[in-house]
N, CA, C and O atoms as a GROMACS GRO file, in nm:
protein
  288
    1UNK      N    1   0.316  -0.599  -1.480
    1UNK     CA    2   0.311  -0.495  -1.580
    1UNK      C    3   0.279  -0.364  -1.509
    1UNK      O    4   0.195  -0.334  -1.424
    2UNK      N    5   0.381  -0.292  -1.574
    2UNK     CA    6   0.306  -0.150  -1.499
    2UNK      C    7   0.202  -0.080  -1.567
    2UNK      O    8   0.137  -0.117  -1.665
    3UNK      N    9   0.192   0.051  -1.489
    3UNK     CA   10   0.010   0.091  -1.565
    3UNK      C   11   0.097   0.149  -1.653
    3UNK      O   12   0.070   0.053  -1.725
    4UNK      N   13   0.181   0.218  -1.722
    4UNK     CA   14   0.205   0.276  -1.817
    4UNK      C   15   0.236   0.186  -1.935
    4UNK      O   16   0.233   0.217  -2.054
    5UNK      N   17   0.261   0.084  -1.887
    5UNK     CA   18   0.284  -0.061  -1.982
    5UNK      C   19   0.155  -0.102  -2.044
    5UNK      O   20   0.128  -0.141  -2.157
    6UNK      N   21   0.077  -0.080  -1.930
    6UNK     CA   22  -0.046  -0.156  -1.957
    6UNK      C   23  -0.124  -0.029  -2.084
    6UNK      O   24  -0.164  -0.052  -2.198
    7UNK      N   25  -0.121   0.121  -1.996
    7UNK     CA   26  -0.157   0.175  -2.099
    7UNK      C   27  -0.121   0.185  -2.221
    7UNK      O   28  -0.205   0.215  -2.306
    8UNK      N   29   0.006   0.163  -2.254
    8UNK     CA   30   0.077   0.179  -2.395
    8UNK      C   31   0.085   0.040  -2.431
    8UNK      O   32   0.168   0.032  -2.522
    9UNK      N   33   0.041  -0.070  -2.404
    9UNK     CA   34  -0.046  -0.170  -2.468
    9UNK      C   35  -0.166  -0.163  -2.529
    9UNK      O   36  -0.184  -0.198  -2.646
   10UNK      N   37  -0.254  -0.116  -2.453
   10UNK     CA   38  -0.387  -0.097  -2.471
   10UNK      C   39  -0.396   0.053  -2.632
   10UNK      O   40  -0.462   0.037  -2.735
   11UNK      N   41  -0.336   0.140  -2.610
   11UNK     CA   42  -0.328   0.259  -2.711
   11UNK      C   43  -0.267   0.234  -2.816
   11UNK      O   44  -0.281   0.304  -2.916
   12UNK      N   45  -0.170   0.103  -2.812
   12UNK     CA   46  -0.112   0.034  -2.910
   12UNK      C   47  -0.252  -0.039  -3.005
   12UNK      O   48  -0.304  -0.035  -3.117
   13UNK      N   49  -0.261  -0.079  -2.920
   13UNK     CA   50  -0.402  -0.178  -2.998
   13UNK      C   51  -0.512  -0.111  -3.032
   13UNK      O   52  -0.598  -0.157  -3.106
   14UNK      N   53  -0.514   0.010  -2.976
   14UNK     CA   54  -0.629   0.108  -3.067
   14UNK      C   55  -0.581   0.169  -3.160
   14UNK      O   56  -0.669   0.230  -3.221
   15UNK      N   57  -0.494   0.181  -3.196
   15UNK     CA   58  -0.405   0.264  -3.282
   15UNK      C   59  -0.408   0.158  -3.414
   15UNK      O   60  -0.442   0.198  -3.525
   16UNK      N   61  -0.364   0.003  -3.385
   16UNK     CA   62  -0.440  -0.128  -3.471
   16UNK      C   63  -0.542  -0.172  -3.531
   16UNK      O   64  -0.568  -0.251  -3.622
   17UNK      N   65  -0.627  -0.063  -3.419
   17UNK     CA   66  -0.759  -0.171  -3.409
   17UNK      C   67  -0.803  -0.349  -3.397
   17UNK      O   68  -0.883  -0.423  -3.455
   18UNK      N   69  -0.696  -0.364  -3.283
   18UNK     CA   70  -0.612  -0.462  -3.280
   18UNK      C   71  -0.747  -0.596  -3.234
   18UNK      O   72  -0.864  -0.559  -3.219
   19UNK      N   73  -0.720  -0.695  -3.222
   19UNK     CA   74  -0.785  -0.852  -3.229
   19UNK      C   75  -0.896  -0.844  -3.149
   19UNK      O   76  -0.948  -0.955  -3.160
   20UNK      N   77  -0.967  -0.774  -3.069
   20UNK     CA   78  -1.093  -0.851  -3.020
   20UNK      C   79  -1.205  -0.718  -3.037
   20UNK      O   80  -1.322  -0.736  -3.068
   21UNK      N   81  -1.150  -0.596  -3.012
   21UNK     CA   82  -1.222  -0.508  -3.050
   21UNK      C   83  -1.205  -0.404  -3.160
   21UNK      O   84  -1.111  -0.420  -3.238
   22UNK      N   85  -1.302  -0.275  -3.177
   22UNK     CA   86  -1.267  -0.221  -3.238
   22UNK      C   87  -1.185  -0.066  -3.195
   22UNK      O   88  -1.127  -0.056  -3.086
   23UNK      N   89  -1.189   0.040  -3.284
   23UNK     CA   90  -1.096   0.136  -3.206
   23UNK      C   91  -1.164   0.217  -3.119
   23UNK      O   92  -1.083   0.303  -3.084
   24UNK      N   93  -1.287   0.239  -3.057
   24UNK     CA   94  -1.348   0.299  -2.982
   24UNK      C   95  -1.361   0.201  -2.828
   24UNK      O   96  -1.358   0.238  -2.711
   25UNK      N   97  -1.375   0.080  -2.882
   25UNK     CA   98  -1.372   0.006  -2.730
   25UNK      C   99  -1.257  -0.004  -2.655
   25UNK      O  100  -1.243   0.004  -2.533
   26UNK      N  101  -1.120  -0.038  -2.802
   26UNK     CA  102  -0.992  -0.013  -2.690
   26UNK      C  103  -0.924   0.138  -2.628
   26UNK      O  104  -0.825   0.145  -2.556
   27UNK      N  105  -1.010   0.257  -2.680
   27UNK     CA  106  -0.976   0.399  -2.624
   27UNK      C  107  -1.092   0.379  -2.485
   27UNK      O  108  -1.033   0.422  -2.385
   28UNK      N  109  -1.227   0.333  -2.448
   28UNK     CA  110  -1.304   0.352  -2.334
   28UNK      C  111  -1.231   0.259  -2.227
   28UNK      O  112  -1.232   0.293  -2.109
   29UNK      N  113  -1.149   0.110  -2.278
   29UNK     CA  114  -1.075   0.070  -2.206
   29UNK      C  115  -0.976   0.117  -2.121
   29UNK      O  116  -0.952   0.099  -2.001
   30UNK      N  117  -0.892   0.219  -2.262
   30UNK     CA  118  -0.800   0.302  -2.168
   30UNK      C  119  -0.829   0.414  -2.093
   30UNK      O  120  -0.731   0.471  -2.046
   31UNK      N  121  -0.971   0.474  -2.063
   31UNK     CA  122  -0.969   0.568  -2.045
   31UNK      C  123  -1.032   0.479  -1.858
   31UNK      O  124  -1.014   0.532  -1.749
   32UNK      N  125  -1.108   0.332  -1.882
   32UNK     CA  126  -1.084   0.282  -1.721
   32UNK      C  127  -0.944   0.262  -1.677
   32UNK      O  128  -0.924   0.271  -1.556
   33UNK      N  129  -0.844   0.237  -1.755
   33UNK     CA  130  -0.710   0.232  -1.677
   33UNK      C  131  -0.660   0.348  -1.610
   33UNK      O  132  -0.608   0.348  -1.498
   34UNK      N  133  -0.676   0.433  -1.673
   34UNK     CA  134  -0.615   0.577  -1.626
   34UNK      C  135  -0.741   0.595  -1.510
   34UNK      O  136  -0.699   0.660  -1.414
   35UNK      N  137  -0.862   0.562  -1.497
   35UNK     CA  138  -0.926   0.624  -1.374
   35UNK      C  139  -0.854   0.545  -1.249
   35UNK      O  140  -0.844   0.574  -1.130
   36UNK      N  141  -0.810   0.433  -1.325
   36UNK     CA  142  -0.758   0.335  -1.224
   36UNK      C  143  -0.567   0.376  -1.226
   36UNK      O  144  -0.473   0.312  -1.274
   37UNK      N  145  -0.572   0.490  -1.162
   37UNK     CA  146  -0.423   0.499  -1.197
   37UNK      C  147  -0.349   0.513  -1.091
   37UNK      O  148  -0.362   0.619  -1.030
   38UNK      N  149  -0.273   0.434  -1.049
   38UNK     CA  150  -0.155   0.377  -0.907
   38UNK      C  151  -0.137   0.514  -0.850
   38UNK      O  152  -0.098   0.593  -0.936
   39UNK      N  153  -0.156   0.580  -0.703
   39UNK     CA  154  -0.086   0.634  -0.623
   39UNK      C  155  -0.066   0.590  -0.509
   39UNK      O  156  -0.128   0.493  -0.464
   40UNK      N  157   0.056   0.680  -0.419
   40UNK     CA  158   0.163   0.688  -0.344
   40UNK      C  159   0.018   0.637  -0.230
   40UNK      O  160  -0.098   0.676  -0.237
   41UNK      N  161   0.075   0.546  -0.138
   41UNK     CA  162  -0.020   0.523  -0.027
   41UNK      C  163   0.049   0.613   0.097
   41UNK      O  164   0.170   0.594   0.110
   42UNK      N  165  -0.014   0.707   0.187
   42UNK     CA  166   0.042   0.789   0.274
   42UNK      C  167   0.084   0.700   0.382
   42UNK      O  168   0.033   0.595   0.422
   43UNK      N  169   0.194   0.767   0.424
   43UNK     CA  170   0.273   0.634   0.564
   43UNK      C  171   0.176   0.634   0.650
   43UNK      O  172   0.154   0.520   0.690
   44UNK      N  173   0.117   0.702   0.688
   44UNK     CA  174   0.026   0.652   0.828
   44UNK      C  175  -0.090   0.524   0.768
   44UNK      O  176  -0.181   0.497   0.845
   45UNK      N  177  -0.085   0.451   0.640
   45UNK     CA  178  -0.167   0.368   0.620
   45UNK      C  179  -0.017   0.245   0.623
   45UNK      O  180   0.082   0.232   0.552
   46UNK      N  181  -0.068   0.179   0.736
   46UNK     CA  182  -0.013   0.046   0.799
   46UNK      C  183   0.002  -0.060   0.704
   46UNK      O  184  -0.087  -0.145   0.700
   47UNK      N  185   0.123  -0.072   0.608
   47UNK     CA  186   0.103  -0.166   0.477
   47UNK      C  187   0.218  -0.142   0.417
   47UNK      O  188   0.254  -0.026   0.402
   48UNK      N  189   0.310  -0.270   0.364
   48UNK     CA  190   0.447  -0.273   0.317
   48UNK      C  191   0.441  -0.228   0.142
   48UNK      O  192   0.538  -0.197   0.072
   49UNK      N  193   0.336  -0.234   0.111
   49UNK     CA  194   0.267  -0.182  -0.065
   49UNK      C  195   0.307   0.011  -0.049
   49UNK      O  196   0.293   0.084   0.049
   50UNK      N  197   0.353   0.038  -0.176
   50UNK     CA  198   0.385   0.125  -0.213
   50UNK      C  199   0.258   0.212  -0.284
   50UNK      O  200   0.245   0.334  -0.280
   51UNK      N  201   0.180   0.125  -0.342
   51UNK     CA  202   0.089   0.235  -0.455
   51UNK      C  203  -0.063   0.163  -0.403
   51UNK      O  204  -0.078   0.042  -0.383
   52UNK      N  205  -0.150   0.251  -0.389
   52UNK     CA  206  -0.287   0.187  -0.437
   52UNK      C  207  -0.384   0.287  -0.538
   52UNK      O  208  -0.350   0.396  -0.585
   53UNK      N  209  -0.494   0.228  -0.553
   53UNK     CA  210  -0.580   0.283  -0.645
   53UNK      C  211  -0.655   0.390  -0.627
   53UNK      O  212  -0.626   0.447  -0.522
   54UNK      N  213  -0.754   0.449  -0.697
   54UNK     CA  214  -0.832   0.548  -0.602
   54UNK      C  215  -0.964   0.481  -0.577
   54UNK      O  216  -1.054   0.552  -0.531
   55UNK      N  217  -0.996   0.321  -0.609
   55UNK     CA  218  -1.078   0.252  -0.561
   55UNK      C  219  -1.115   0.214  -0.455
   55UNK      O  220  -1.227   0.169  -0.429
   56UNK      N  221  -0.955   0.239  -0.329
   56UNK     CA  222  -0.945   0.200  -0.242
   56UNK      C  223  -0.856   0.045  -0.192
   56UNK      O  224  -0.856  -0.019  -0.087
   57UNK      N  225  -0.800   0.032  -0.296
   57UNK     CA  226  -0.756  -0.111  -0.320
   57UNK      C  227  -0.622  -0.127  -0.335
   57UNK      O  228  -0.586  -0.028  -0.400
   58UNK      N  229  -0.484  -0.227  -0.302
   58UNK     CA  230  -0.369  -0.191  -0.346
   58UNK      C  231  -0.346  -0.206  -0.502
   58UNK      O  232  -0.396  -0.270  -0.594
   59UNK      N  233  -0.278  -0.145  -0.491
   59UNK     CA  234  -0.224  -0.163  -0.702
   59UNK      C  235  -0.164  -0.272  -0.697
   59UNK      O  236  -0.085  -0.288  -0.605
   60UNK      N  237  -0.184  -0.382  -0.795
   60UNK     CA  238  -0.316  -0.324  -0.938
   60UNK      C  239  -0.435  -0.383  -0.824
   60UNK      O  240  -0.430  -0.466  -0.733
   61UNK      N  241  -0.546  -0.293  -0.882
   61UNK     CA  242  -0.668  -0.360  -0.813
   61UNK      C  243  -0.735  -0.451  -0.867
   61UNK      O  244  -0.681  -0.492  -0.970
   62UNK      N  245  -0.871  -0.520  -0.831
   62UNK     CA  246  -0.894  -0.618  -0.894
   62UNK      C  247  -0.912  -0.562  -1.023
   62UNK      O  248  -0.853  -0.611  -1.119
   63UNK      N  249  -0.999  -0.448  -1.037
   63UNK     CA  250  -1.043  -0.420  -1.188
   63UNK      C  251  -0.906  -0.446  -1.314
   63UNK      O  252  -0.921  -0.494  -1.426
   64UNK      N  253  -0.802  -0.406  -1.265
   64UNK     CA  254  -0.680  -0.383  -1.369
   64UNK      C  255  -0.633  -0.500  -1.350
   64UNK      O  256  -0.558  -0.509  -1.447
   65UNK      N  257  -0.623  -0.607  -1.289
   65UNK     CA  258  -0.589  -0.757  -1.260
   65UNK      C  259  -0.682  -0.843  -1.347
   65UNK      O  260  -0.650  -0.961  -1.359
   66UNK      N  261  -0.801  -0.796  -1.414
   66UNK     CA  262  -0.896  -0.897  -1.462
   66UNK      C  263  -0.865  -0.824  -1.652
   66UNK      O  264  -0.876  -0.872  -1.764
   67UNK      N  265  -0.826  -0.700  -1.600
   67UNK     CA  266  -0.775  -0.658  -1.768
   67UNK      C  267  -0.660  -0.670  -1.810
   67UNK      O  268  -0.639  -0.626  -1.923
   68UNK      N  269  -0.557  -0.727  -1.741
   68UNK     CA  270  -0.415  -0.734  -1.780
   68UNK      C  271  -0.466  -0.904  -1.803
   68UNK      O  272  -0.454  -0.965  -1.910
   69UNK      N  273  -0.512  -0.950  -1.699
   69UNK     CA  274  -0.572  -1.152  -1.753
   69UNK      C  275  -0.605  -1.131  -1.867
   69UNK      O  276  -0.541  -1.178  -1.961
   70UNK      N  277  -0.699  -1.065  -1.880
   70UNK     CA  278  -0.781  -1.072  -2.021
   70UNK      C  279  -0.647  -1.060  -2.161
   70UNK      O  280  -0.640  -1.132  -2.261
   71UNK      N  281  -0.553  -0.942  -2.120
   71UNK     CA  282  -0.485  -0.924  -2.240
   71UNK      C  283  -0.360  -0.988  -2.236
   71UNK      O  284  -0.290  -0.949  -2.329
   72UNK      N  285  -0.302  -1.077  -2.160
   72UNK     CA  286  -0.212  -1.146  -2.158
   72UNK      C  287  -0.258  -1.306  -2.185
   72UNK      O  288  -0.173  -1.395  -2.186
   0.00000   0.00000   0.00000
């Protein structure tokens, strides 16, 4: 899933107030996806991955890997 997928899942379901929470928990959700939001890794970093996080981690990182589990 991409993050824009993931986000327009997540804004979907606040917009619902969709099955596990209510509409304020699934907007603080989206607002960790977007801190967690995929960029360009610079060529001098030694690695066949295209995007990482600003966690330091490749995309998706763990954090967005344990929230896409959760919602799939």
């Amino acid at each position: 899933m991409t993050h824009e997928e993931l986000l327009a899942l997540l804004q979907g379901e606040a917009k619902s107030a969709g099955f596990r929470m209510d509409r304020n928990a699934w907007l603080v959700l989206c607002d960790v996806v977007e801190l967690h939001r995929p960029s360009l890794i610079p060529d001098w970093v030694p690695t066949d991955k295209e995007f990482m996080c600003w966690c330091a981690h490749i995309y998706p990182c763990p954090t967005i890997q344990t929230i896409e589990k959760e919602l799939l």
